[in-house]
PDB file of N, H, CA, C and O in Angstrom:
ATOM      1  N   UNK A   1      25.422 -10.568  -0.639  1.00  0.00           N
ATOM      2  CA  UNK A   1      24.951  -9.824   0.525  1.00  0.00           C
ATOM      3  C   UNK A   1      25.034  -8.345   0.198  1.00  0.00           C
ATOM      4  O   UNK A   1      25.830  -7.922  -0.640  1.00  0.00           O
ATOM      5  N   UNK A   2      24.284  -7.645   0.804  1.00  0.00           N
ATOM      6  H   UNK A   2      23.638  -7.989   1.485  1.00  0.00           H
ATOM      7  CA  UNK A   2      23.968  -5.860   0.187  1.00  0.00           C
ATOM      8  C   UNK A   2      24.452  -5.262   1.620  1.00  0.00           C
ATOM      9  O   UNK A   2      24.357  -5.691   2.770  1.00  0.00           O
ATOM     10  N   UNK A   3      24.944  -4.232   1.124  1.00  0.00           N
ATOM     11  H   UNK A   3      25.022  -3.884   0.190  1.00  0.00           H
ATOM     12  CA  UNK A   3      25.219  -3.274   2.673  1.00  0.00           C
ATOM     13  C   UNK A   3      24.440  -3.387   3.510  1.00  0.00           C
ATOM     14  O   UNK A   3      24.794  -3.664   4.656  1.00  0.00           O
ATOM     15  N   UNK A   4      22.713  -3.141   3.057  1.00  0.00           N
ATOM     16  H   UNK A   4      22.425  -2.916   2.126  1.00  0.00           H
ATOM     17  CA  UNK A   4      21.910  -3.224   4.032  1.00  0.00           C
ATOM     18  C   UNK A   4      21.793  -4.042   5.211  1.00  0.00           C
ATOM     19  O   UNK A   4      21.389  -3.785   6.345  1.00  0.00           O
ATOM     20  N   UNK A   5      22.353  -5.349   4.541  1.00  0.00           N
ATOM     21  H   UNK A   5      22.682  -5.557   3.620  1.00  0.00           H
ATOM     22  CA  UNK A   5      22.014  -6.672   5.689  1.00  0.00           C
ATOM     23  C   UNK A   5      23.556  -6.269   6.361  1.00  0.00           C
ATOM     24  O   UNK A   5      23.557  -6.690   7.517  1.00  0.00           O
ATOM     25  N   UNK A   6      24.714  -5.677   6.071  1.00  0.00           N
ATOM     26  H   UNK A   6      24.714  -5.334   5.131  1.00  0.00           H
ATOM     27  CA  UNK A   6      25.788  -5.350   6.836  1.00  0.00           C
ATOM     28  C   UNK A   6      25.381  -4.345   7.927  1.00  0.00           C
ATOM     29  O   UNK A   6      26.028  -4.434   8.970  1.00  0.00           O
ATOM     30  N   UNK A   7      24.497  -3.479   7.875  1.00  0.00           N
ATOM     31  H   UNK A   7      23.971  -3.407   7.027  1.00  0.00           H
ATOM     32  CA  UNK A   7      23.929  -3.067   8.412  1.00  0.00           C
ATOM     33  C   UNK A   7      23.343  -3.653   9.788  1.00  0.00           C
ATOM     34  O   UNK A   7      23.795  -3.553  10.929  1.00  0.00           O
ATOM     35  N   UNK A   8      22.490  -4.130   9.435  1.00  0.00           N
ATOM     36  H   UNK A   8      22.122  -4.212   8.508  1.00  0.00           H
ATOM     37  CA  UNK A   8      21.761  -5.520  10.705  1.00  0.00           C
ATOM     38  C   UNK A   8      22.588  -6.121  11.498  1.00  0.00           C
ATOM     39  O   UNK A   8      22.290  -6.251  12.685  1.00  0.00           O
ATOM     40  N   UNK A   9      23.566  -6.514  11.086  1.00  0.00           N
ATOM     41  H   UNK A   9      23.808  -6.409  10.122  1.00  0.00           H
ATOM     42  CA  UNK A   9      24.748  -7.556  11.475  1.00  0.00           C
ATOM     43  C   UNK A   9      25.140  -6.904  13.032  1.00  0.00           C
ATOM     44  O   UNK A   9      25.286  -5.687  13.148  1.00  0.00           O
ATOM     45  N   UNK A  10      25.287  -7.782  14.151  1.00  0.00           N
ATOM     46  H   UNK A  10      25.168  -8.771  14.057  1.00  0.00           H
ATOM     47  CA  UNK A  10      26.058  -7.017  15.055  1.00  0.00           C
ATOM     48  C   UNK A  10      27.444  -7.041  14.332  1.00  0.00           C
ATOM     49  O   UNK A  10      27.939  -7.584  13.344  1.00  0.00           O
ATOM     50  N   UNK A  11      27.846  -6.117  15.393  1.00  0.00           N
ATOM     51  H   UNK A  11      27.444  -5.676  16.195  1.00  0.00           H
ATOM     52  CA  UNK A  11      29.784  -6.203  14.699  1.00  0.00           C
ATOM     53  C   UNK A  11      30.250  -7.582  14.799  1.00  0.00           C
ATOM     54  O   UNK A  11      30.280  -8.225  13.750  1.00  0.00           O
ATOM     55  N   UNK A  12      30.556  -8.053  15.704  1.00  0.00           N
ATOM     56  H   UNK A  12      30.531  -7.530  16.556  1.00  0.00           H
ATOM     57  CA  UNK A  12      30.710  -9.726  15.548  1.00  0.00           C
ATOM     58  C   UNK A  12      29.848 -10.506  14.326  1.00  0.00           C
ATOM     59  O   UNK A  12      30.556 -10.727  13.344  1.00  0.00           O
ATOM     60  N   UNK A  13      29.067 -10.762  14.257  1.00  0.00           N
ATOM     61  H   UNK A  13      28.493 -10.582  15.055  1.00  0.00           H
ATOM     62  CA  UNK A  13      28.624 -11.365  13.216  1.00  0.00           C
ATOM     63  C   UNK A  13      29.328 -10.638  11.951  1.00  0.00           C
ATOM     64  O   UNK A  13      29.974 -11.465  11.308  1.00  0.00           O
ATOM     65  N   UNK A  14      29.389  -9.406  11.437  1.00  0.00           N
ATOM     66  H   UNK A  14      28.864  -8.734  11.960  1.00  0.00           H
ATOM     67  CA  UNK A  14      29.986  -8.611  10.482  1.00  0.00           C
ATOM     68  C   UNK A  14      31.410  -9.203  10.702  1.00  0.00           C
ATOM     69  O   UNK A  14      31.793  -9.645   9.619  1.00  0.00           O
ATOM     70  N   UNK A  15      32.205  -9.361  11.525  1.00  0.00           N
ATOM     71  H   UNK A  15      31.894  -9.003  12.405  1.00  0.00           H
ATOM     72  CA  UNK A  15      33.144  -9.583  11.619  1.00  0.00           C
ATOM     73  C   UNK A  15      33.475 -11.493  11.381  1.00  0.00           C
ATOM     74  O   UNK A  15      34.483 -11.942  10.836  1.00  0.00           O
ATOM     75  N   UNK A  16      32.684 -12.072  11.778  1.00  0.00           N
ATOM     76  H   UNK A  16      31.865 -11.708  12.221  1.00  0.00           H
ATOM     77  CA  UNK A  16      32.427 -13.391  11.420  1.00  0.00           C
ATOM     78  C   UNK A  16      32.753 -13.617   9.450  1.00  0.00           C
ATOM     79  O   UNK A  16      33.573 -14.176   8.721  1.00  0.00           O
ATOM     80  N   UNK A  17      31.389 -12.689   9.313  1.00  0.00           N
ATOM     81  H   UNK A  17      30.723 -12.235   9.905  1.00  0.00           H
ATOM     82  CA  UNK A  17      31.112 -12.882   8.200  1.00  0.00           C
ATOM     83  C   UNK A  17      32.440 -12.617   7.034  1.00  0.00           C
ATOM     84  O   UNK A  17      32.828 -13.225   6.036  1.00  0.00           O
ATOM     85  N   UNK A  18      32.884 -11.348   7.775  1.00  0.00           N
ATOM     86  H   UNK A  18      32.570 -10.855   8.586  1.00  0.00           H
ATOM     87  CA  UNK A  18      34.193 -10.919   6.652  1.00  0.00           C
ATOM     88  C   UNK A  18      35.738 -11.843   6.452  1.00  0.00           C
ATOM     89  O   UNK A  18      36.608 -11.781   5.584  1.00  0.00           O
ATOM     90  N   UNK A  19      35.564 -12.849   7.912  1.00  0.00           N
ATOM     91  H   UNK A  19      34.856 -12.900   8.617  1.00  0.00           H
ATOM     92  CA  UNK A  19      36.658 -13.561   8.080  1.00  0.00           C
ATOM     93  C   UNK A  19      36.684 -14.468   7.348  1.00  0.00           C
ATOM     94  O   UNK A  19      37.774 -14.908   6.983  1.00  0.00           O
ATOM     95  N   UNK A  20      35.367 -15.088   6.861  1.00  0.00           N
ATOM     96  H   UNK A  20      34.481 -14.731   7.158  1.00  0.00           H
ATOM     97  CA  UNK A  20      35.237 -16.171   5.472  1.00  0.00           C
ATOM     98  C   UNK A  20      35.103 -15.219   4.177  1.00  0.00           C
ATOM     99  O   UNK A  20      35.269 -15.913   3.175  1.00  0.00           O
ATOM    100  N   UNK A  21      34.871 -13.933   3.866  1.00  0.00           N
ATOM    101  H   UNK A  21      34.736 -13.368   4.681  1.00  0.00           H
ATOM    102  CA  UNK A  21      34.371 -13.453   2.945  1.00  0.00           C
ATOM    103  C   UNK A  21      35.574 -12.176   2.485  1.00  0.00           C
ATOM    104  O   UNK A  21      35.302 -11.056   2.052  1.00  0.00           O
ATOM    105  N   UNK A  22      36.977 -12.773   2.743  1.00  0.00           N
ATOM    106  H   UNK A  22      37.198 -13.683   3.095  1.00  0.00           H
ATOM    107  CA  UNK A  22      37.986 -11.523   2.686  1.00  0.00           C
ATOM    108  C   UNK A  22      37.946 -10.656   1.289  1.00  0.00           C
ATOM    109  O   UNK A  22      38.482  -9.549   1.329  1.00  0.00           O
ATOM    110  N   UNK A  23      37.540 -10.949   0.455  1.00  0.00           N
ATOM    111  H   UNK A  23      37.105 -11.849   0.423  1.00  0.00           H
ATOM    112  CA  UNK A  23      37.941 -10.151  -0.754  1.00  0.00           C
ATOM    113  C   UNK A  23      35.994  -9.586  -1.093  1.00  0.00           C
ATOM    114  O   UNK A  23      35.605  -9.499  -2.258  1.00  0.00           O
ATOM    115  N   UNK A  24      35.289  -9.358  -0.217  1.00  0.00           N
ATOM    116  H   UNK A  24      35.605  -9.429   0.729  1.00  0.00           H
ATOM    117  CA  UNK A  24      34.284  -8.658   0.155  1.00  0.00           C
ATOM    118  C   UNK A  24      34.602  -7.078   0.029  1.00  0.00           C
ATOM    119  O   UNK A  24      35.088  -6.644   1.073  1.00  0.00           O
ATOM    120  N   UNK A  25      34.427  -5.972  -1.135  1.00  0.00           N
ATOM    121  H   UNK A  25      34.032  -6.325  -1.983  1.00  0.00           H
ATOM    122  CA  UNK A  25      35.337  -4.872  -0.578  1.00  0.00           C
ATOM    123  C   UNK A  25      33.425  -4.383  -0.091  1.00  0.00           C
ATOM    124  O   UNK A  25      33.585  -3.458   0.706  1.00  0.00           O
ATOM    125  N   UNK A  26      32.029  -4.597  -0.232  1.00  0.00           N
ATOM    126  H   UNK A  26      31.900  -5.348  -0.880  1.00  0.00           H
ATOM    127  CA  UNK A  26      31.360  -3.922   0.489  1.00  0.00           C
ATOM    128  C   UNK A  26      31.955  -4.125   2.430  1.00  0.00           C
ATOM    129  O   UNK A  26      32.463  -3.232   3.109  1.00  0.00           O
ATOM    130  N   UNK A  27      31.723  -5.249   2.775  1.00  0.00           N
ATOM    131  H   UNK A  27      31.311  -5.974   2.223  1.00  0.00           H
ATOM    132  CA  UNK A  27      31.906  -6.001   3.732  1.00  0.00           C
ATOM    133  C   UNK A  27      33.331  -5.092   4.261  1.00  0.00           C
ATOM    134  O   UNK A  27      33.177  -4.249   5.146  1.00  0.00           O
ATOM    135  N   UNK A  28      34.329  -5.264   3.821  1.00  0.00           N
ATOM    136  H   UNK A  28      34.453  -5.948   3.103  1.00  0.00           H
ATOM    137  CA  UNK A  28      35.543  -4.521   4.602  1.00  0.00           C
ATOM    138  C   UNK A  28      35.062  -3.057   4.975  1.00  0.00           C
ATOM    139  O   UNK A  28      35.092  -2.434   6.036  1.00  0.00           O
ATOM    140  N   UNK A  29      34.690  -2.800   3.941  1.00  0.00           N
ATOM    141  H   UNK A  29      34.665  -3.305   3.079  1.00  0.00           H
ATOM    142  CA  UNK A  29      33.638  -1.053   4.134  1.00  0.00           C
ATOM    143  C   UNK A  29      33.497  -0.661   4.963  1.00  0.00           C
ATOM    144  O   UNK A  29      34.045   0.235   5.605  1.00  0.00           O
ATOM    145  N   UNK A  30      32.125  -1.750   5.204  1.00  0.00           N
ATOM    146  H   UNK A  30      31.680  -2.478   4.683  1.00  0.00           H
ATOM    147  CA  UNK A  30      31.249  -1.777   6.413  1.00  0.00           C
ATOM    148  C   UNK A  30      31.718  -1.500   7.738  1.00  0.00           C
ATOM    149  O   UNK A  30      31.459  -0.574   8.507  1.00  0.00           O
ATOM    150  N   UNK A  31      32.643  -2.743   7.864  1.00  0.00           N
ATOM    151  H   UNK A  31      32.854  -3.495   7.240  1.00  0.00           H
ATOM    152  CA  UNK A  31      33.774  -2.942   9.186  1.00  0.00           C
ATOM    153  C   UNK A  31      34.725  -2.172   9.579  1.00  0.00           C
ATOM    154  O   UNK A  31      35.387  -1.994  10.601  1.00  0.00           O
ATOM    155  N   UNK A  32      34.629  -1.663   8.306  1.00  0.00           N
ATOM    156  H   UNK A  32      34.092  -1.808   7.476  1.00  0.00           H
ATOM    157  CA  UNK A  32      35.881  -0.721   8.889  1.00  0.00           C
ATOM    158  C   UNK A  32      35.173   0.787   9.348  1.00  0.00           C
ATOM    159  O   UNK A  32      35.565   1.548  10.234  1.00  0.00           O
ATOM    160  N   UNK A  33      33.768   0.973   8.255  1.00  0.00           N
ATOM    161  H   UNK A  33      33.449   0.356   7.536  1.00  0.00           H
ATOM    162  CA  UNK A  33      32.853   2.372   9.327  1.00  0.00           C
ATOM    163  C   UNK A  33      32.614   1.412  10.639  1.00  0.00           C
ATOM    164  O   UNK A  33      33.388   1.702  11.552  1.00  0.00           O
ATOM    165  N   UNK A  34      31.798   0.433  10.907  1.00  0.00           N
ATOM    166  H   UNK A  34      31.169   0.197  10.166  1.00  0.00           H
ATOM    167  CA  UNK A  34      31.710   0.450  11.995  1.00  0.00           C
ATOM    168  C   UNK A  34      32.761   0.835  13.133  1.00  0.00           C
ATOM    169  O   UNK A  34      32.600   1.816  13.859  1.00  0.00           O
ATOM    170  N   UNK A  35      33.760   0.041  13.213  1.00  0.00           N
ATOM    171  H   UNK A  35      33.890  -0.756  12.623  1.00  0.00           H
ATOM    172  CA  UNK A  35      35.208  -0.019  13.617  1.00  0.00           C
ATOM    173  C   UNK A  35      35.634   1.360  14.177  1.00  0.00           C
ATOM    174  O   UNK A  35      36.095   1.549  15.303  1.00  0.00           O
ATOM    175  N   UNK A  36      35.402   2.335  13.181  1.00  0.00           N
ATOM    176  H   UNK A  36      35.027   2.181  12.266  1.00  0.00           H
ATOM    177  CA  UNK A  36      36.409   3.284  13.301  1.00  0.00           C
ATOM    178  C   UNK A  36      35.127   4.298  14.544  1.00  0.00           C
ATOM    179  O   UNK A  36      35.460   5.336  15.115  1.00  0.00           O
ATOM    180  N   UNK A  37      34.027   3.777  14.655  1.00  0.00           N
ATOM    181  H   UNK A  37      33.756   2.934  14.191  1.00  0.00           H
ATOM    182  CA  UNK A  37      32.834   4.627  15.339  1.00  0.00           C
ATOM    183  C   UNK A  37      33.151   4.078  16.744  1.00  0.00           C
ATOM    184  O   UNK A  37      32.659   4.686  17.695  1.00  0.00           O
ATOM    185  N   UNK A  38      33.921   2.989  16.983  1.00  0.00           N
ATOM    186  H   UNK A  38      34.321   2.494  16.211  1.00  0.00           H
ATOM    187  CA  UNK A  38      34.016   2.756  18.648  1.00  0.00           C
ATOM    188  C   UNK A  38      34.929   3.528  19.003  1.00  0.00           C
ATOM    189  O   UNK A  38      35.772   4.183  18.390  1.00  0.00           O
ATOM    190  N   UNK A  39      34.547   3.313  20.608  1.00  0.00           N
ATOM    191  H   UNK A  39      33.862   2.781  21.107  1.00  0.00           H
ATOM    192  CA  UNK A  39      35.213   4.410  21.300  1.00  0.00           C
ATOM    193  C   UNK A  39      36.981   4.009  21.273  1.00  0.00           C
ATOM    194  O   UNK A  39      36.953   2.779  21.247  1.00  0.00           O
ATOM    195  N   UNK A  40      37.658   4.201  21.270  1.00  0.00           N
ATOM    196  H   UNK A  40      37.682   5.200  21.291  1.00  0.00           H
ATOM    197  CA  UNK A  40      39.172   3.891  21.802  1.00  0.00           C
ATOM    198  C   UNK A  40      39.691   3.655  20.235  1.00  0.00           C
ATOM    199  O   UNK A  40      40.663   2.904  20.159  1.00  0.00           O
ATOM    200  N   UNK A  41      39.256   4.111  19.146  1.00  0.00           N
ATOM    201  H   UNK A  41      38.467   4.721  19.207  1.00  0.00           H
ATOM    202  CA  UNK A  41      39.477   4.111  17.931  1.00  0.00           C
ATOM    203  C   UNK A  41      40.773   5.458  17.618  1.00  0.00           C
ATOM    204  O   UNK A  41      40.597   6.676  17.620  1.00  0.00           O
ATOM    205  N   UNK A  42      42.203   4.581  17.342  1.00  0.00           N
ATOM    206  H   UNK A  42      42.346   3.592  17.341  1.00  0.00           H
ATOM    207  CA  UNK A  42      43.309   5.418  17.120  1.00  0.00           C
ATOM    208  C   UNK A  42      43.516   5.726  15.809  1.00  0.00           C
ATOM    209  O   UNK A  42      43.689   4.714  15.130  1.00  0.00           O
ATOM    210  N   UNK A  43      43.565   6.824  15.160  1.00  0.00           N
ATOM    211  H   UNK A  43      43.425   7.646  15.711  1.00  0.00           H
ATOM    212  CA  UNK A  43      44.065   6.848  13.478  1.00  0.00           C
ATOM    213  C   UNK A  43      45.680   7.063  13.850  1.00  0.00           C
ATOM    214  O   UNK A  43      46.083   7.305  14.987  1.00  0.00           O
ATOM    215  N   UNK A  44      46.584   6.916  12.582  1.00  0.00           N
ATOM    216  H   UNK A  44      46.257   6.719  11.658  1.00  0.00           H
ATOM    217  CA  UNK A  44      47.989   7.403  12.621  1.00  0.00           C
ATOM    218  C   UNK A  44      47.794   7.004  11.433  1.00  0.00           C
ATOM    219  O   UNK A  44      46.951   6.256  10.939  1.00  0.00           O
ATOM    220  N   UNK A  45      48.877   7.721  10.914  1.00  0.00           N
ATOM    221  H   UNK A  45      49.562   8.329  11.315  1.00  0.00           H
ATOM    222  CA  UNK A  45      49.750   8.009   9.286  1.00  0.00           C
ATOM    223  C   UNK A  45      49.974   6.975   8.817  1.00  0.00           C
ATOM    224  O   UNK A  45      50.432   6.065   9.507  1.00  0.00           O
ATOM    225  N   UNK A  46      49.694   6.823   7.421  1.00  0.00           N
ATOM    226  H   UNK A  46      49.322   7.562   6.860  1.00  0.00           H
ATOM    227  CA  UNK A  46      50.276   5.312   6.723  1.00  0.00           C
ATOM    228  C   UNK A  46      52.066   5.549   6.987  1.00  0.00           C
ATOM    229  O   UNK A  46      52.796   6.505   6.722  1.00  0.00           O
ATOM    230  N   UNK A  47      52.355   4.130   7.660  1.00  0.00           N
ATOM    231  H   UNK A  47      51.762   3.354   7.875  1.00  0.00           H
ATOM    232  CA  UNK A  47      54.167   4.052   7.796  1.00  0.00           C
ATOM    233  C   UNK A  47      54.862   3.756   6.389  1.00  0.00           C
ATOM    234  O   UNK A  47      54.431   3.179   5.390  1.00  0.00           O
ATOM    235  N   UNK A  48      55.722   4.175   6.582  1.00  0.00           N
ATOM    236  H   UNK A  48      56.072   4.643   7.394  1.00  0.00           H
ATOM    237  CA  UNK A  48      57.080   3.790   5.348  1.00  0.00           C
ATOM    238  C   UNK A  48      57.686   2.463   6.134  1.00  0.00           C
ATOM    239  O   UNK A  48      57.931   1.514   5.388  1.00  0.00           O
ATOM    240  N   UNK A  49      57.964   2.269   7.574  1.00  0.00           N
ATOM    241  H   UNK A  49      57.765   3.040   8.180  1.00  0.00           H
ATOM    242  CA  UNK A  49      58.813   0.993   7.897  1.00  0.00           C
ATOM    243  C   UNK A  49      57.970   0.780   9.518  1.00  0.00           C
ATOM    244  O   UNK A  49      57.122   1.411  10.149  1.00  0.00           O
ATOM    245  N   UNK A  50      58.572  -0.177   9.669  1.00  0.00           N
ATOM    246  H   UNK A  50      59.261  -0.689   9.157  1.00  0.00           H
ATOM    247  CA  UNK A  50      57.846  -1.039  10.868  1.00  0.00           C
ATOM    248  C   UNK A  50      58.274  -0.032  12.204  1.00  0.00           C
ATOM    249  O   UNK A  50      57.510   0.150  13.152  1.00  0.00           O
ATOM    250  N   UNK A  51      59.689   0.604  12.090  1.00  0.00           N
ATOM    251  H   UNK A  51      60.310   0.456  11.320  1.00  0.00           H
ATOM    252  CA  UNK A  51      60.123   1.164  13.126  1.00  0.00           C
ATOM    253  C   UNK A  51      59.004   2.591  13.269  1.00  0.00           C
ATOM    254  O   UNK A  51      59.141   3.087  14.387  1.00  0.00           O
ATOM    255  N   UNK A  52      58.204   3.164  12.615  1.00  0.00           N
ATOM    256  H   UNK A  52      58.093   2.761  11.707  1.00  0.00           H
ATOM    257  CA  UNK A  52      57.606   4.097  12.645  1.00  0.00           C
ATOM    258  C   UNK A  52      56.376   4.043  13.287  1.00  0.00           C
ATOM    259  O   UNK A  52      55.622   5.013  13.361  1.00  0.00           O
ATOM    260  N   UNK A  53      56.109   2.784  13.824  1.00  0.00           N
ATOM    261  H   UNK A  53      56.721   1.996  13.764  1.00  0.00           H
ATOM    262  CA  UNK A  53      54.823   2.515  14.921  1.00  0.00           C
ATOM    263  C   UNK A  53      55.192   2.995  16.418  1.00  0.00           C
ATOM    264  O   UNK A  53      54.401   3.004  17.361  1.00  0.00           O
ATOM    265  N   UNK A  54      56.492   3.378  16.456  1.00  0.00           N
ATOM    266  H   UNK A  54      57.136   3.371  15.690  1.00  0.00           H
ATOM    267  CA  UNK A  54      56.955   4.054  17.614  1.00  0.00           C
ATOM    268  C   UNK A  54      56.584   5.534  17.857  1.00  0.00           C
ATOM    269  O   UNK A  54      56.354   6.115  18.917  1.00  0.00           O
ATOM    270  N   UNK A  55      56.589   5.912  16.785  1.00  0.00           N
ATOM    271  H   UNK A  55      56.776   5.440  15.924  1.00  0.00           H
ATOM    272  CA  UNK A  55      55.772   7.004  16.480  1.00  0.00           C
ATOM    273  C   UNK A  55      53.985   7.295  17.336  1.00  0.00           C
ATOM    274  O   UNK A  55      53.317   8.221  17.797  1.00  0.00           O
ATOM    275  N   UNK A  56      53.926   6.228  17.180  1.00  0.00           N
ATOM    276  H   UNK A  56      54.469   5.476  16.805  1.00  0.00           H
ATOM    277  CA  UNK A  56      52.122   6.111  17.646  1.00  0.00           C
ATOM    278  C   UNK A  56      51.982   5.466  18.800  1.00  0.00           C
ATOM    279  O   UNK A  56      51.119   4.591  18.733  1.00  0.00           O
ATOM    280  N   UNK A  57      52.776   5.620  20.372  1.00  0.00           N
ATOM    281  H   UNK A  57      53.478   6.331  20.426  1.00  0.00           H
ATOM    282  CA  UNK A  57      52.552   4.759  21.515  1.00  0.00           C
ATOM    283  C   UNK A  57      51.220   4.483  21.727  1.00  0.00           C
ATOM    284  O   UNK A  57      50.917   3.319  21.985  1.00  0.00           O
ATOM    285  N   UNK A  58      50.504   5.194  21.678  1.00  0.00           N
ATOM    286  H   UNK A  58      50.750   6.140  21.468  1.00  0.00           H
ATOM    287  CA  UNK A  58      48.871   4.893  22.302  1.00  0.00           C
ATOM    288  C   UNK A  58      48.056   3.926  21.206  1.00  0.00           C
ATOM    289  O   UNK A  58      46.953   3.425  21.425  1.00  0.00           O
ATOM    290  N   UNK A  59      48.707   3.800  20.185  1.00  0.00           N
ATOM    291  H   UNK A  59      49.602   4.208  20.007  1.00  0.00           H
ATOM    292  CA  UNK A  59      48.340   2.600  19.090  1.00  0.00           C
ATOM    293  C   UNK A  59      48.849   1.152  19.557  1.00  0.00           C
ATOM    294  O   UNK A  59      48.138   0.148  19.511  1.00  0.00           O
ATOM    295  N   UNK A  60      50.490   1.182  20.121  1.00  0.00           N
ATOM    296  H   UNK A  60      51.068   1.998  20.158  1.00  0.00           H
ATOM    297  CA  UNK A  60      50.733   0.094  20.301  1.00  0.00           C
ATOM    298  C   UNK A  60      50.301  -0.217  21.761  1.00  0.00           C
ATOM    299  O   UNK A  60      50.408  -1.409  22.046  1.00  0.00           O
ATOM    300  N   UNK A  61      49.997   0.313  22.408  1.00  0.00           N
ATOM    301  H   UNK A  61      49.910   1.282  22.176  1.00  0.00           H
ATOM    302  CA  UNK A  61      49.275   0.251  23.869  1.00  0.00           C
ATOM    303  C   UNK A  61      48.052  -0.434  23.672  1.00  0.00           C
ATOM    304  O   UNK A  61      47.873  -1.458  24.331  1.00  0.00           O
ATOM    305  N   UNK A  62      47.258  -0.087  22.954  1.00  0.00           N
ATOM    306  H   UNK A  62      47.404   0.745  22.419  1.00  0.00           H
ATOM    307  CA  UNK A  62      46.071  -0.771  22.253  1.00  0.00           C
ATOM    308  C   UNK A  62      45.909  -1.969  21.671  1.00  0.00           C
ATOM    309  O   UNK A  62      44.997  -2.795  21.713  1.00  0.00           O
ATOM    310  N   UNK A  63      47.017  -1.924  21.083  1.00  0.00           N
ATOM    311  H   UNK A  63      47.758  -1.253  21.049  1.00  0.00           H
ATOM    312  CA  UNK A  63      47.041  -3.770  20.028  1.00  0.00           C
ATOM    313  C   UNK A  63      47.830  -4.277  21.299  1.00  0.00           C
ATOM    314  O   UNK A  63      47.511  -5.445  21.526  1.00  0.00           O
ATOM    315  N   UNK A  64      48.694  -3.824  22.145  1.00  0.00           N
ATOM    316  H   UNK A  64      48.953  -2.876  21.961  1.00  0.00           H
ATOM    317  CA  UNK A  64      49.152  -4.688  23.515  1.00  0.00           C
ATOM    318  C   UNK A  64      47.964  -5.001  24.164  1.00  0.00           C
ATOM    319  O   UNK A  64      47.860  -6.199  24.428  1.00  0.00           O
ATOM    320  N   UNK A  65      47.070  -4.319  24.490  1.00  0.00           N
ATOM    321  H   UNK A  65      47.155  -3.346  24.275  1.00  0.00           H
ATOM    322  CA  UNK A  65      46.115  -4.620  25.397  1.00  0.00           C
ATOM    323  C   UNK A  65      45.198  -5.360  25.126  1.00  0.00           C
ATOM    324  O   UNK A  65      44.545  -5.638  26.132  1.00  0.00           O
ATOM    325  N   UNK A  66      44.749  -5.927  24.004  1.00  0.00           N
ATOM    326  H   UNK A  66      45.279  -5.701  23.186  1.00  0.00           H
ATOM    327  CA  UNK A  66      43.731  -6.650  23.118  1.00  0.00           C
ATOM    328  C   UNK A  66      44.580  -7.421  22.245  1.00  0.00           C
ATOM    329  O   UNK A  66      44.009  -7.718  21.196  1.00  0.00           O
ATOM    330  N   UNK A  67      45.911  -7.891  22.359  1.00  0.00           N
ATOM    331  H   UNK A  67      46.375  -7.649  23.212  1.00  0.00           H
ATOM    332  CA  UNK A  67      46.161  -8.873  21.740  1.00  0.00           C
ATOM    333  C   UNK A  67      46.233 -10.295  22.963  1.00  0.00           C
ATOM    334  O   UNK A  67      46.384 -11.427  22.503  1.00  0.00           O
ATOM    335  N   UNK A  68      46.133 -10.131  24.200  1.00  0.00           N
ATOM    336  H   UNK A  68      46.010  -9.212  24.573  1.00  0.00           H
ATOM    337  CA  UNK A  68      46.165 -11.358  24.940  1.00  0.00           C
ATOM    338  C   UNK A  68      45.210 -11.857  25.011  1.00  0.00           C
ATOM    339  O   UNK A  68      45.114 -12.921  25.623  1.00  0.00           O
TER     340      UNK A  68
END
């Protein structure tokens, strides 16, 4: 598959597609520009330990709210 047709893909389908296709690095690419273009899209710092996601409340507010 070529970027292009990643392109076409709604995000779901892209996201379909990458869940059988993990070691895809165009495909993760893709998903992850798309991804990062929606709205409610949080960046934070690569962590050293797990306790450092405390650091980022409005991150874990987010994976709380979309993990049920």
């Amino acid at each position: 598959m070529t970027p292009e047709n990643f392109a076409t893909m709604t995000l779901q389908e892209l996201r379909k597609y990458l869940l059988g296709h993990r070691t895809d690095a165009a495909a993760v690419s893709a998903y992850i520009s798309r991804i990062s273009g929606e709205s409610g899209w949080v960046t934070c710092a690569a962590l050293s330990t797990p306790d450092d996601l405390d650091n980022y409340p409005e991150f874990l507010n987010k994976v709380r709210r979309h993990s049920v």
